[in-house]
N, C-alpha and C positions, 0 to 999 in steps of 0.2 A: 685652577685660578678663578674662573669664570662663575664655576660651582658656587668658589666660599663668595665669592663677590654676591652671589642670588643670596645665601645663608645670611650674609651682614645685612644685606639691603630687606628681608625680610623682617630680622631682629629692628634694626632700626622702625622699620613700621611700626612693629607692635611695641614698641618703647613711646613711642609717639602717639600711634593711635594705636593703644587697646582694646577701648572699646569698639571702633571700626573694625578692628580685624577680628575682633569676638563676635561681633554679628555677623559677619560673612560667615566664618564658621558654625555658627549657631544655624542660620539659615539653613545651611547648606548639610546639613545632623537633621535637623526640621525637613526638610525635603524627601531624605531617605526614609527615613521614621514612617510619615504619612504614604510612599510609595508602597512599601510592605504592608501597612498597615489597610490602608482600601483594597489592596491585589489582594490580601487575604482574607476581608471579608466579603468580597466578589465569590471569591472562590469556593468559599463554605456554605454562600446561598446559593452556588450554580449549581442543577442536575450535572452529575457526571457524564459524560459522551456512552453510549452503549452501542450496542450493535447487534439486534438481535436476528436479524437474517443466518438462513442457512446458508448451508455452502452453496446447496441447486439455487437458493433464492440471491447467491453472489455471478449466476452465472450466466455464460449464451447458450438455451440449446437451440439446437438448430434441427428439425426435424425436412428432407432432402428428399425432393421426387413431389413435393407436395404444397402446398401451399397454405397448409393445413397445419399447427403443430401437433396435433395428438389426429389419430385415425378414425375421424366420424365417417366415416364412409359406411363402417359395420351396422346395420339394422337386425333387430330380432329373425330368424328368419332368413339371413344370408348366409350363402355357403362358408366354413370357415377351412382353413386349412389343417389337415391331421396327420397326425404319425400313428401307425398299428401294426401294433407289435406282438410276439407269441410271448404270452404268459409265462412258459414251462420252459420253450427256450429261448426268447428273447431274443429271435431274429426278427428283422424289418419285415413286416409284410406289405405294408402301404405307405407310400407317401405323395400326398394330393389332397384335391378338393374333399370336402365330405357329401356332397352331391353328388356323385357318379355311383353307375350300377356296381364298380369294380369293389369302392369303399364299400358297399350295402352287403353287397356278397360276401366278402369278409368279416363280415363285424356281424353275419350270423351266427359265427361262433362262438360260445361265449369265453372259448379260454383264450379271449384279445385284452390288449391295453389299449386304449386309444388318447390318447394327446393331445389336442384341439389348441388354438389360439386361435384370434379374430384375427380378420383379414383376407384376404388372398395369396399374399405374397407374388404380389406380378412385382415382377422385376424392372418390367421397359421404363418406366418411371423412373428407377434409381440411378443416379449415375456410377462409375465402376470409379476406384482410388486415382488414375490418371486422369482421369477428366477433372477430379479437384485439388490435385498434388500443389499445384502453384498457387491456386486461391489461397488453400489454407495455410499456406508459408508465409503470403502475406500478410494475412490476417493477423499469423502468431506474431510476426516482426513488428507488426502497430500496435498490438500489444503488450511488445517489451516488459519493463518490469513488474508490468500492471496481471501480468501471466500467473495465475498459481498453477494450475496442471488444466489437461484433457483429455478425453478419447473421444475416437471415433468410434462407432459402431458397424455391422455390418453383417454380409453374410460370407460365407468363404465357396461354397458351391452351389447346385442350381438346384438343392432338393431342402433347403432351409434345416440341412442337417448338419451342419458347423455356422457356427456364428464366433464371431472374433469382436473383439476390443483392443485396440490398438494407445497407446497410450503415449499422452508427451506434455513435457514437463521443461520448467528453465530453474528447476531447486531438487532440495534429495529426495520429494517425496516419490519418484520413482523409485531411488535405491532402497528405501526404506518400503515399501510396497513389492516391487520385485526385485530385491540383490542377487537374484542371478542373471536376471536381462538385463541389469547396466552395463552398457559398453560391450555387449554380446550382439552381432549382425545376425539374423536370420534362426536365433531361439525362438522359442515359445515355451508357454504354460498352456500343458493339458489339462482341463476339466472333465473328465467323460463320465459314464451312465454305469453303476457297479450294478445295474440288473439288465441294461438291454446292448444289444450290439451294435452299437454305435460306429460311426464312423473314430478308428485310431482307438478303441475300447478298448486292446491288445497291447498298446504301447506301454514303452517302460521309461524310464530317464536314459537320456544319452542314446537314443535312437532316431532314426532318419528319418523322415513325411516326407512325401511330395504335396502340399497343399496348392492346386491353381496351378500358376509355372516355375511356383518357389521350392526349394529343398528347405526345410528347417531342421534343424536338431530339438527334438526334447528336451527342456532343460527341466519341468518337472513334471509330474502327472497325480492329478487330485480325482479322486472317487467322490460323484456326489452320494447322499443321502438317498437311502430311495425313499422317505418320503417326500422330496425335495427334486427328484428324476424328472430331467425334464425331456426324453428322450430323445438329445441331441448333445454335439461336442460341443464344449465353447475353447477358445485358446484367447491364451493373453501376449499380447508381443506390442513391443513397440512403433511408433509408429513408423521409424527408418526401415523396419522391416516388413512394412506390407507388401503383398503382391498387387501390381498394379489392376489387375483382372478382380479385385476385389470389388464386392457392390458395397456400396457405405450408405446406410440409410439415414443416419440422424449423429450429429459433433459437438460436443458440451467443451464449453470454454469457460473453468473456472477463474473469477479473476482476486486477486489478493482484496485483504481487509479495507486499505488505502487507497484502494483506486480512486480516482477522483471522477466525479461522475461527467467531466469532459473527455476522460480518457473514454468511459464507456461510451460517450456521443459519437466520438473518433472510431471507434470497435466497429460500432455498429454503421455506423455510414460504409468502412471498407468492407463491410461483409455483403452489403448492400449493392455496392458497385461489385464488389468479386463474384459474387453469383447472382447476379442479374440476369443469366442466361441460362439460369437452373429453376426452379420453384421451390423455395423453403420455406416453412413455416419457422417463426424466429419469436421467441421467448428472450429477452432483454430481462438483465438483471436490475430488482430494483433500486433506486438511488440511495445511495448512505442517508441516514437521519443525521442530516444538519445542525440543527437547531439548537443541542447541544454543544457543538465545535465552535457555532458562532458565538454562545456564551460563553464558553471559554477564552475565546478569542478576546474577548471582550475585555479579559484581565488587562493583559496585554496592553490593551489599546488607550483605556481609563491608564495606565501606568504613565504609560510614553507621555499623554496629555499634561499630566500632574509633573511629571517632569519637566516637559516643556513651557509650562506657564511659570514654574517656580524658579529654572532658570533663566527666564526671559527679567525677569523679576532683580532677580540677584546678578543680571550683566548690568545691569542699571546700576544697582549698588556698584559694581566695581567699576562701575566707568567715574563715577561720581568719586570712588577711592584712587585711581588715576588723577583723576582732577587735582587732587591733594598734595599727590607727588611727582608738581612739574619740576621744583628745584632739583629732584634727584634725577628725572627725565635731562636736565640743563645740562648739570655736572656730567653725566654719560656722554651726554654729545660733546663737550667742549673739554672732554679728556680724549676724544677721538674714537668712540662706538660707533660701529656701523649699525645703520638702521636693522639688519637683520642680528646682531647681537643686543641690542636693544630690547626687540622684540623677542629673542630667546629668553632674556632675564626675565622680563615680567610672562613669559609662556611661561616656565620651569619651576613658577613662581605659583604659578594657576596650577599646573598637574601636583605639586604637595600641598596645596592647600585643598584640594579636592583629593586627592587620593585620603590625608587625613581626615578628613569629613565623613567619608564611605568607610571609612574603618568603626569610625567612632559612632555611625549612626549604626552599624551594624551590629556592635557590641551593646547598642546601648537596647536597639530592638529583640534580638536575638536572647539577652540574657534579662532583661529588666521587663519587658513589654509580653514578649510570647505567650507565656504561660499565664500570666494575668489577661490577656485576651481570650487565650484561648476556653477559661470558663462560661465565658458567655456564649462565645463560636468553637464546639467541641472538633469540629471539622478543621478549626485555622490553622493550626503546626502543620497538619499533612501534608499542604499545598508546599509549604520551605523545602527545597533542595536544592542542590550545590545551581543544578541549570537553571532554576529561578534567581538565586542570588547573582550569579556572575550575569545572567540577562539581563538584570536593572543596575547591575554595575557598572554591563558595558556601554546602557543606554546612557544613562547618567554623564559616563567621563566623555562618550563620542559627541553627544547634544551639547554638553557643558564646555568644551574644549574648543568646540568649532564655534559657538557662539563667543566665549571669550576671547576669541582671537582675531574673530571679528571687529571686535570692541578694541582689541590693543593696537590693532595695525593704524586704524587714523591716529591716535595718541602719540606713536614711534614715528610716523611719517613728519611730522613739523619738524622746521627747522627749533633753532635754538635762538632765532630771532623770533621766530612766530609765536613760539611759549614767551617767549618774555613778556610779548605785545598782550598775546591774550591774559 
C-alpha cells in the first residue's frame, strides 16, 4: 500500500514538474559520469605501486653475541678456524684454530684438505636456544600476520661440525619447502659431505641421531657436491624442534609484501626491549616505497570530494523540490501520516531516484564514453573493475542518502499548521 502510495506520489511529480525531476536526474547521471571519468584519468597518469625489495631487503636479521651485524672482527692475518681432513680417506684430522703447532704439523702433508672460514668460533658470546626461546615467541606474536617465514641459525656442537637451520613459518611456505617436517616433532633433514666423514655421513632415511640431548629421526638425507663440500653437517628442522643446548648465532624474520611500515616500527621496538640483555647486531627492513600508494590513494580521495561537493549541491536542489510539494507534505498529515511514514515516503523516494541515476550514469559511461576516452588515455579501461564500480557506487548512495535525509527530516518535522503559515 505504502509502496504504490511512493509510485503515485512520484508520478504525480513528474507530471507536474518534469522538468525539476529531469534535472535532479540529469545531475545526478552528471555526477557519476565525471566521478569515473577524473578516477580514471588519475589512474592512467599515476605510476603503478612497485616493490622492488628483496625478500632479505623485506627482512629482520638479527646477527646474536655481537653488536655487530656482519663479523669485522676478522683482520688479514688473524687466525681463522679450520677443518683437515684425509684426502684418500676422508677422515677428520683437525678441527681448531689454524695458528697452533698441531694444525702446522698436519697440513705438512700434502694429501690434506683443509676448510677455512673467518672467525674464531668462540662460543661464550652466543647465547644457547633457551636463553632466547621466549624472546623470540614474542617477537613472532607482534608480528602476527605481518610474518612471512624465518630461521634461526646456529651451531648443534662444540666443534663447528653441524650447523643447523631451524625454520618457522604462520603460511604453507614451510610445507612447500619441507613436506616432510610439517607437523613431524623431533625430524630433521640431513645435509652431509659425499667425500669427508662428517659427522652422521652414514645415515640413511628413518634412522635415529642423538644430536645435543635430543633423539631425532632422519626424515631425509642430501649428499652435497663436492665441489660445493663444505666439510660439515648442516640439518634442517623446525623450530618446535630444537634442542634447547643449541647455540643460535644470527635469526632472519622475513616479513610479508604489506607490511606496514608501523608494524615494522612495532617489530623492531619488541626486539629491542626482548634482547636488551643480549648484544645484536640488527638489520631492519627497508620501508615500502610510498609514494606510489599515495597516488593511488589519491584516486580515491579526488572521487569521494567530487562526490561530496556535487551532492552537497543537488541536496539544495531537492530541498528547494520539497519546497514545492508542501500541499502533498499537507494532505499526508491531515490523512493522519506519522512523521516517520512521511519521512519513509519521500526516503524511498530518494533511494530510486538515485539508484536510477547510478544505473544510468553507468551505462551511459561504461558503453558510450569508455572507449572514446580511452584513445587519448590507453591506460583508462584497465583501472574499471567490478571493486571500482561498486566503490563509487557505494560512496555515492551512503554520502547521497545520509545527506538527503538530512535535508528531509526538518521538512517531515512541521506541523500541518506550520506549512500552511510558511
Amino acid at each position: 500500500m505504502w509502496l504504490l502510495l511512493i509510485f503515485k506520489n512520484m508520478l504525480n511529480f513528474i507530471k507536474t514538474k518534469p522538468l525539476l525531476f529531469g534535472f535532479i536526474v540529469i545531475s545526478q547521471v552528471i555526477c557519476i559520469v565525471a566521478v569515473f571519468s577524473v578516477s580514471g584519468m588519475i589512474d592512467s597518469l599515476t605510476p603503478q605501486p612497485t616493490d622492488d625489495r628483496s625478500d632479505l631487503q623485506k627482512a629482520f636479521i638479527l646477527t646474536l653475541g655481537t653488536d655487530e651485524l656482519h663479523d669485522s672482527a676478522y683482520e688479514e692475518g688473524s687466525p681463522m678456524f679450520a677443518r683437515v681432513f684425509d684426502e684418500k680417506t676422508g677422515d677428520l684430522l683437525y678441527s681448531g684454530l689454524n695458528n697452533t703447532e698441531e694444525f702446522r704439523k698436519i697440513t705438512e702433508n700434502e694429501n690434506v684438505s683443509i676448510i677455512s672460514e673467518y672467525g674464531t668460533t668462540d662460543y661464550s658470546s652466543y647465547p644457547k636456544y633457551k636463553d632466547i626461546k621466549k624472546k623470540l615467541d614474542n617477537v613472532i606474536k607482534v608480528a602476527g600476520n605481518g610474518l612471512s617465514n624465518g630461521w634461526i641459525n646456529g651451531y648443534a656442537d662444540d666443534k663447528c661440525m653441524v650447523v643447523y637451520s631451524a625454520f618457522f613459518d604462520t603460511n604453507e611456505n614451510i610445507n612447500n619447502l619441507f613436506p616432510n617436517l610439517t607437523g613431524q616433532e623431533k625430524y630433521i633433514n640431513l645435509i652431509t659431505s659425499s667425500k669427508y666423514k662428517v659427522p652422521f655421513y652414514e645415515c640413511k632415511d628413518g634412522d635415529k641421531v642423538k644430536i645435543g640431548n635430543t633423539q631425532y629421526v632422519v626424515s631425509k638425507v642430501k649428499k652435497r657436491d663436492p665441489s660445493e663440500d663444505e666439510g660439515r653437517t648442516a640439518l634442517n628442522l623446525l623450530l618446535s624442534s630444537v634442542d634447547d643446548d643449541f647455540v643460535v648465532y644470527s635469526i632472519t624474520i622475513q616479513l610479508t609484501d604489506d607490511v606496514t611500515n608501523e608494524q615494522i616500527l612495532k617489530i623492531s621496538d619488541t626486539i629491542k626491549k626482548e634482547f636488551s640483555d643480549i648484544p645484536i647486531g640488527m638489520k631492519e627492513p627497508e620501508p615500502q616505497p610510498l609514494l606510489e600508494k599515495q597516488f593511488n590513494n589519491m584516486i580515491y580521495v579526488v572521487s569521494i570530494i567530487i562526490i561530496g561537493v556535487i551532492l552537497l549541491n543537488i541536496s539544495r536542489l531537492y530541498t528547494y523540490m520539497l519546497s514545492k510539494r508542501k500541499n502533498t507534505l499537507m494532505v499526508f498529515g491531515l490523512c493522519g501520516a506519522s512523521k516517520i511514514r512521511m519521512f519513509a515516503i519521500y526516503f524511498i523516494e530518494v533511494v530510486l531516484t538515485f539508484a536510477v541515476s547510478c544505473i544510468i550514469g553507468y551505462l551511459l559511461f561504461n558503453y558510450c564514453l569508455l572507449n572514446v576516452i580511452s584513445v587519448l588515455y590507453p591506460n583508462f579501461e584497465f583501472f574499471f573493475n567490478t571493486k571500482v564500480y561498486m566503490s563509487v557506487f557505494g560512496a555515492y548512495m551512503g554520502f547521497g542518502l545520509l545527506i538527503m535525509g538530512l535535508n528531509i527530516i526538518p521538512m517531515v518535522r512541521k506541523t500541518v499548521v506550520e506549512m500552511k503559515r510558511s
